[in-house]
C-alpha positions in Angstrom: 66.8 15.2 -116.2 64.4 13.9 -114.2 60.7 14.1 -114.6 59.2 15.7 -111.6 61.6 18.5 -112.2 60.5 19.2 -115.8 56.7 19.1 -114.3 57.5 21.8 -112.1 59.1 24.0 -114.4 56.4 23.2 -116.9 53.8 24.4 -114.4 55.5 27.3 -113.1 56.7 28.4 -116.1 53.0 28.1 -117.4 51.6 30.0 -114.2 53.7 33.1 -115.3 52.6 32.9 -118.9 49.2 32.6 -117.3 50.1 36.1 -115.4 51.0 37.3 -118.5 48.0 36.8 -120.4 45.9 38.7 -117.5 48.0 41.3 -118.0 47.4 41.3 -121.4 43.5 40.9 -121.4 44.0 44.1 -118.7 45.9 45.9 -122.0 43.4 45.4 -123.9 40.5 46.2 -121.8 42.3 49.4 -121.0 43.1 50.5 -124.5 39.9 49.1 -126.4 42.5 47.6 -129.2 43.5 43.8 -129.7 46.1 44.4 -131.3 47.4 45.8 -128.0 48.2 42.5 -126.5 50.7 41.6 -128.7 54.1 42.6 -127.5 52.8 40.9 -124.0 51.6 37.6 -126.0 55.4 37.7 -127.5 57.0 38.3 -124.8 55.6 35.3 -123.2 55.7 33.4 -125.4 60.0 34.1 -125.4 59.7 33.5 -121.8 58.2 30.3 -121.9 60.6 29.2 -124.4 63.5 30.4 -122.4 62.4 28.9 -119.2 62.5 25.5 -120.5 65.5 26.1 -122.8 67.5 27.3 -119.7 66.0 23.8 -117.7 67.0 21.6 -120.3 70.6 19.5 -120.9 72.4 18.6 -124.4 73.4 20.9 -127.1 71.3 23.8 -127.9 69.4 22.8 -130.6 67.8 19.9 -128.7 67.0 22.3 -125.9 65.4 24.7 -128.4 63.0 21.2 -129.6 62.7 20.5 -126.1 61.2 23.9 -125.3 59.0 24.5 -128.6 57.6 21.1 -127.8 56.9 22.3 -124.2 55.1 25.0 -125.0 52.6 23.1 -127.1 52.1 21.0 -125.1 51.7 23.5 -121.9 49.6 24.8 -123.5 47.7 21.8 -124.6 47.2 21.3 -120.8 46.3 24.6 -120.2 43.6 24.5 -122.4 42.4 21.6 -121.3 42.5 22.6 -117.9 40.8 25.7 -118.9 38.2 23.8 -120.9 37.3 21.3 -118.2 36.9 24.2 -115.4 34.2 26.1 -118.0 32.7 23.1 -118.3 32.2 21.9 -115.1 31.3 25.8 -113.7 28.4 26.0 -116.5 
């Protein structure tokens, strides 16, 4: 597997969880309810998971780790991303 492949699924795959979570603020904003979000936030969360799972090699349970361990950390960048682009617009 080579590394500039995993970044690209790891930002794509990120960008369409992104996508999801609008739609899921747009839920919410709609409906007036939190809890209303949380068949989206699943359902990205499974897709996230999947995406990498279905990127990865080796036996299953090592591409299960490999994509739990991808989405923290996607979503480790994300946030920072996020944090630094609030902080810099403030």
């Amino acid at each position: 597997m080579r590394y500039i492949d995993a970044l690209i699924v790891l930002f794509y795959s990120q960008g369409q969880v992104n996508l999801l979570g609008v739609l899921s603020l747009a839920i919410m904003a709609a409906t007036g309810s939190q809890i209303a979000n949380v068949p989206i936030t699943i359902a990205a969360l499974l897709y996230f998971v999947w995406a990498w799972a279905s990127f990865a090699v080796g036996p299953w349970w090592r591409r299960l780790l490999a994509a739990l361990l991808t989405l923290i950390a996607g979503q480790a960048i994300n946030g920072a991303i996020v944090y630094a682009a609030f902080h810099l617009l403030r």
